[in-house]
C-alpha positions in Angstrom: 89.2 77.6 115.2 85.7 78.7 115.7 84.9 76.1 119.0 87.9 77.3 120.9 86.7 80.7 120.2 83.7 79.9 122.3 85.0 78.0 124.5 87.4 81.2 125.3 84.2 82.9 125.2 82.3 81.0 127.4 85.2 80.9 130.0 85.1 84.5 130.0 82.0 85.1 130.7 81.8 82.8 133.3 85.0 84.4 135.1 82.5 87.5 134.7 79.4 86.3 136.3 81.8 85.4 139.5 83.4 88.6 139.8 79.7 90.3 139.4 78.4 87.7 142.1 81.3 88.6 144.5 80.7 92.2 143.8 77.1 91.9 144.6 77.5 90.0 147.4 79.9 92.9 149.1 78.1 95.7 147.8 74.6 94.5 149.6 76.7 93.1 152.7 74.1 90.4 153.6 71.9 93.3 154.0 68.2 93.8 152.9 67.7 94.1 149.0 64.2 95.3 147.0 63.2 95.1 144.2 61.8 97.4 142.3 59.8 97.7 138.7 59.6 94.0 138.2 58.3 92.9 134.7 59.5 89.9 132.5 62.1 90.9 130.2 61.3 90.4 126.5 62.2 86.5 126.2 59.8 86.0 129.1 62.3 83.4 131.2 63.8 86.2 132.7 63.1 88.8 135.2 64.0 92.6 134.7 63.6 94.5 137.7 65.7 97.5 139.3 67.4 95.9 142.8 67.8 98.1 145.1 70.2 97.5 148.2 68.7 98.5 151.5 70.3 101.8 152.0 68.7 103.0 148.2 72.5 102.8 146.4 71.1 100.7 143.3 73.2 97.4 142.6 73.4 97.7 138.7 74.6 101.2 138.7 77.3 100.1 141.0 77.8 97.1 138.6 78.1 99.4 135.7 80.1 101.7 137.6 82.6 98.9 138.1 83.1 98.1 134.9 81.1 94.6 135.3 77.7 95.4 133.8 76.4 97.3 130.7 73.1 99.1 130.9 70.0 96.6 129.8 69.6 96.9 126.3 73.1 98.5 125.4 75.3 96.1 122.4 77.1 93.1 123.8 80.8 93.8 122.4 81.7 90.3 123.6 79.1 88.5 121.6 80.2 89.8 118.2 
């Protein structure tokens, strides 16, 4: 019961990460991107950073706003 819970899991989240890569990939419209306040996040492999697209509109707010992100350091409903 528990391994097809995370294989359900893990197929959602993958679905997710397209949808968020379309998404992105629209919203900068092969445009510029910067990026801004870069620091490693608290694991260290990863990189935190505000991305902005060329225009100013910031790409995670847009995320968020689209229901495909959740602010950096909010709970992770899907991982309980």
């Amino acid at each position: 019961m528990r391994r097809n819970s995370f294989v359900r899991n893990a197929l959602l989240k993958k679905q997710g990460s397209a949808r968020s890569k379309a998404f992105v990939e629209g919203f900068a419209g092969g445009g510029d991107v910067s990026l801004m306040e870069i620091e490693h996040d608290k694991y260290g492999g990863r990189v935190a950073a505000i991305v902005l697209r060329g225009d100013g509109e910031d790409v995670g707010d847009a995320l968020i706003a689209a229901g495909l992100a959740i602010p950096y350091g909010a709970a992770k409903p899907w991982c309980i």
